[in-house]
PAKOLVEX-303983 format. One record per residue (C-alpha): residue in three letters; x, y, z. Coordinates in steps of 0.001 Angstrom, whole numbers, padded with zeros to 6 digits. Example, Ala and Ser with C-alpha at 12.3 -4.5 7.8 and 13.67 -1.06 7.14 Angstrom:
REM residues 2
("ALA" (012300 -004500 007800)) ("SER" (013670 -001060 007140)) 
REM end
This chain:
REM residues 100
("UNK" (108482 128797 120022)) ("UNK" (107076 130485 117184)) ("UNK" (104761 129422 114354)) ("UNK" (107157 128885 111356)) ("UNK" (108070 125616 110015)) ("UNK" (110545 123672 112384)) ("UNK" (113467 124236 109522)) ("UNK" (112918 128381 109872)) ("UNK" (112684 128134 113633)) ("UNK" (115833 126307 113582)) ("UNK" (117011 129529 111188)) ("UNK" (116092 132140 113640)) ("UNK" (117973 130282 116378)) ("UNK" (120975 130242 114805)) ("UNK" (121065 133584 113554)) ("UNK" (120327 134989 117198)) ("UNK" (123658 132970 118201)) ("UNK" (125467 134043 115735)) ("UNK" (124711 137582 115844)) ("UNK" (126990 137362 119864)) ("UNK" (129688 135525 118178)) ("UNK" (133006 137373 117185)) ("UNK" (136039 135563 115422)) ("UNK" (137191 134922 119189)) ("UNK" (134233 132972 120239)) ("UNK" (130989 134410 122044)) ("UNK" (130177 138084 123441)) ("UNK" (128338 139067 125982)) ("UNK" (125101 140923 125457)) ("UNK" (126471 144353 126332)) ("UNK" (130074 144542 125185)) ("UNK" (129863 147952 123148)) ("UNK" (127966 149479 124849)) ("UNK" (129958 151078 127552)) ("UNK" (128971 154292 128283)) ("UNK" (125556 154027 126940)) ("UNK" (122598 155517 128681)) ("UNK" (121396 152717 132108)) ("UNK" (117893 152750 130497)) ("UNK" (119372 151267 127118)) ("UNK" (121097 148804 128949)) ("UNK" (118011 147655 131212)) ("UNK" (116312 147986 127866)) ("UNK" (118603 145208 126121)) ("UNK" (119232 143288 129103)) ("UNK" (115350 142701 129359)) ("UNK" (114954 141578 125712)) ("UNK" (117780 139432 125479)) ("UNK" (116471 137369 128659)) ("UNK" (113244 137521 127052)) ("UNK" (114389 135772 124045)) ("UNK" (116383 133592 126267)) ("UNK" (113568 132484 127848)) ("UNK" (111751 131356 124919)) ("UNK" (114884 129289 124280)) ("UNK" (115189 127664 127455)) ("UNK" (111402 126895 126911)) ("UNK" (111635 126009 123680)) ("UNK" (114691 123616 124557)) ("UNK" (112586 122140 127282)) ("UNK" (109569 121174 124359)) ("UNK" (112463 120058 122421)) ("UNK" (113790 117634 125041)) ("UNK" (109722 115640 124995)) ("UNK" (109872 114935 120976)) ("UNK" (110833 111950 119778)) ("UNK" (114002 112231 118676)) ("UNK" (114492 112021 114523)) ("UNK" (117636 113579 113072)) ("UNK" (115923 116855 112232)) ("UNK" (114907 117651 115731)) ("UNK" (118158 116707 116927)) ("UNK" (119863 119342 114893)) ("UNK" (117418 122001 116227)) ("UNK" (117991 121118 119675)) ("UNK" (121835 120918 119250)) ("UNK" (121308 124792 117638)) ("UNK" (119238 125384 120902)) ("UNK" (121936 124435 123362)) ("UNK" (124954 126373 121000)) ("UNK" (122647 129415 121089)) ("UNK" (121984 129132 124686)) ("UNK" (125470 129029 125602)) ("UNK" (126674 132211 126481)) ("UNK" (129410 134597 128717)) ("UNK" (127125 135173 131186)) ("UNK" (128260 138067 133922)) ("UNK" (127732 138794 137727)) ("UNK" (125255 141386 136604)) ("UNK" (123068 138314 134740)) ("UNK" (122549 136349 138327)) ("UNK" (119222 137505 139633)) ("UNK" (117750 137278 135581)) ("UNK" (118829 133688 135713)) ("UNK" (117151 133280 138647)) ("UNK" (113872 134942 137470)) ("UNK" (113425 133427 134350)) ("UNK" (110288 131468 134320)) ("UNK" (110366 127963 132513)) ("UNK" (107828 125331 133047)) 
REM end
């Protein structure tokens, strides 16, 4: 995914998931932002589906290691960061997300 050590990639994962998490559980993307302008809100929509992408991709690269306990742990952060609220309004950025 990126070029940092496979401990600080495993850093940056986690603190993407926990920057959606509240004390009860997961939030989506846009909650608090009602009301903004529609271009902020394409605006994060596209970049959070951009850095979802690189974890679906990622989690794919992670799935053809061999497995050792260290990338286990980063691919167990992978899936916990990748699991999210998704909405109606997510469907057709599923569908376009582009993982080989």
């Amino acid at each position: 995914m990126l070029s940092v050590s496979q401990g600080m990639e495993t850093s940056l994962i986690r603190s993407f998931a926990d920057s959606m998490r509240r004390k009860n559980g997961k939030i989506h993307y846009w909650d608090g932002l009602e009301g903004a302008d529609p271009y902020l809100l394409s605006c994060v929509k596209s970049c959070f589906f951009k850095v979802y992408e690189l974890l679906q991709k990622d989690l794919v690269m992670s799935s053809k290691r061999e497995l050792d306990w260290m990338y286990l742990h980063h691919y167990l952060t992978l899936t916990e960061a990748m699991s999210y609220p998704f909405r109606d309004i997510d469907s057709h950025m599923m569908l376009e997300l582009n993982v080989q």
